[in-house]
C-alpha positions as CSV (number, residue, x, y, z in Angstrom):
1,X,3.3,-5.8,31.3
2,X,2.7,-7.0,28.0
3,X,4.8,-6.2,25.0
4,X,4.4,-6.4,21.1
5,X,6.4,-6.0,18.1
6,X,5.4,-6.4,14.9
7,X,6.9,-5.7,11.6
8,X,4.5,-4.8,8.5
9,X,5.3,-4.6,4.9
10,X,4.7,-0.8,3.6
11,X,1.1,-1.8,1.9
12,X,-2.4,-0.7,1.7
13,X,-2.8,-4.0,3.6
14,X,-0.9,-2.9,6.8
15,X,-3.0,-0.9,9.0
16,X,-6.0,-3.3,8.8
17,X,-3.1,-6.4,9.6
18,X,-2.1,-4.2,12.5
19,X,-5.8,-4.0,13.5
20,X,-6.3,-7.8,13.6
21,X,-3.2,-8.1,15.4
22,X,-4.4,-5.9,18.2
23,X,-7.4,-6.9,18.2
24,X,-6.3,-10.7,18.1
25,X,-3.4,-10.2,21.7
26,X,-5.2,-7.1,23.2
27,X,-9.2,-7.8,23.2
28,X,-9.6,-9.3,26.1
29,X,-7.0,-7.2,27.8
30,X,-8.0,-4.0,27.4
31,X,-10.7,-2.1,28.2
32,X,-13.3,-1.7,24.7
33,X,-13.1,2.0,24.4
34,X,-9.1,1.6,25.0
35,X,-8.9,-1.2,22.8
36,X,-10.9,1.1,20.1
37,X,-8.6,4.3,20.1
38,X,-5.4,2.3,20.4
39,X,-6.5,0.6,16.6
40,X,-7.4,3.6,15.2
41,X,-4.5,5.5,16.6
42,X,-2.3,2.7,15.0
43,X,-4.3,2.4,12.0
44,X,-3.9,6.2,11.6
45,X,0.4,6.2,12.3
46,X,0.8,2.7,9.5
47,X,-1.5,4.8,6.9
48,X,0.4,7.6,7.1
49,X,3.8,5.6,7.2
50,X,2.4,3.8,4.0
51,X,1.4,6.9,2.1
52,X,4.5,9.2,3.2
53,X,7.0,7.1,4.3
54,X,10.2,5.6,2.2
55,X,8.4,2.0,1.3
56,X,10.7,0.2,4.2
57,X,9.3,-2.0,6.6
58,X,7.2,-0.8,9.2
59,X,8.0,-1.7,12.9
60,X,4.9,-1.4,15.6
61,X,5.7,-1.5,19.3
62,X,3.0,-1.5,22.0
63,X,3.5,-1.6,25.5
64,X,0.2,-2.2,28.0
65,X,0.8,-1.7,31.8
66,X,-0.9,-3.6,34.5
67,X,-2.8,-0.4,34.9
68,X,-3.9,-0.2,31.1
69,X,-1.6,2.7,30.1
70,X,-0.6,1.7,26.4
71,X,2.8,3.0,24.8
72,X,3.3,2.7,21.2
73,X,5.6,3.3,18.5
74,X,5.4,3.3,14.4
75,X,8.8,3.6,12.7
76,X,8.7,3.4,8.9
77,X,12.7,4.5,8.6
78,X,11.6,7.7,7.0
79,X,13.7,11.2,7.7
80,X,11.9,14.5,7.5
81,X,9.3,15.3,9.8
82,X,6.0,14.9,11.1
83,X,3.4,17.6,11.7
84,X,-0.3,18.5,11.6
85,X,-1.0,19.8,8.6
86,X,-4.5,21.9,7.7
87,X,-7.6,20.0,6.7
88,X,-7.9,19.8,2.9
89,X,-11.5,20.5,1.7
90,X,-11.0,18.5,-1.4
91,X,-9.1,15.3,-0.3
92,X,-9.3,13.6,2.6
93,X,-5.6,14.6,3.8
94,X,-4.8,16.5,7.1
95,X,-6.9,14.5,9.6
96,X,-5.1,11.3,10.7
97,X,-2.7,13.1,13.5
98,X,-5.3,15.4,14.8
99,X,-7.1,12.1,15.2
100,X,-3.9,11.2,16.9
101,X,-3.6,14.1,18.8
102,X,-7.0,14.0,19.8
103,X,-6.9,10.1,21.2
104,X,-3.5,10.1,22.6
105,X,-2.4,11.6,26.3
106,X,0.4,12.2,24.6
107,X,2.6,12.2,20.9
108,X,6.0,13.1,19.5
109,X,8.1,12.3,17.0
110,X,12.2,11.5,17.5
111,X,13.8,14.5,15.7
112,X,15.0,14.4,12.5
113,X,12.8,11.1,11.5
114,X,9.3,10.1,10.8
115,X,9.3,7.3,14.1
116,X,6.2,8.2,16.1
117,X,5.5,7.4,19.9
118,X,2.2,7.9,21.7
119,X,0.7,7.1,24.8
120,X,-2.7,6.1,25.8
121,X,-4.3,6.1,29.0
122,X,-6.9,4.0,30.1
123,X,-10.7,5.8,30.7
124,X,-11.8,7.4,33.8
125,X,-14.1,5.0,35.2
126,X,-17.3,6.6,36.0
């Protein structure tokens, strides 16, 4: 199993530092179309925490089994809660958990704060 932890500072810089960082430990350990929704999943959770959360540091957690499963976390300290929200027409707001939803086996968020966890499974072979 391989484990990561990385703590990123609550800036417009984060999600594509997260990115790297994935990209940088996981490339070669991961399958490409894994390797592709994990970053995007991740860059989706840190953009969110940046523009929503309390301006704390930002702790990301991923776990990758032997088998390829990846579980994750993004915890920006925030309280409130997370939820899809409808698709603005004007903005570009609303989209990055239904992205989340959409990539993930699974989501959820610990009650009564804005700390994320997901889970990815690795593709069907063909």
């Amino acid at each position: 199993m391989v484990e990561l932890r990385y703590e990123l500072e609550p800036s417009i810089q984060a999600p594509a530092a997260a990115r790297r960082a994935i990209e940088r430990e996981l490339g070669g350990r991961l399958d490409p179309e894994a390797l592709d929704s994990l970053t995007l999943v991740v860059s989706e959770l840190i953009t969110n925490s940046v523009s929503h959360g309390p301006g704390k540091p930002i702790l990301l957690e991923l776990a990758v089994d032997p088998d390829g499963t990846v579980r994750g976390e993004v915890a920006d300290q925030g309280e409130g809660s997370v939820e899809i929200r409808e698709v603005s027409l004007v903005g570009a707001g609303g989209r990055g958990l239904r992205i989340v939803d959409a990539l993930t086996e699974r989501w959820g968020v610990y009650e009564g704060s804005t700390h994320v966890w997901f889970q990815l499974s690795p593709p069907n072979p063909l």
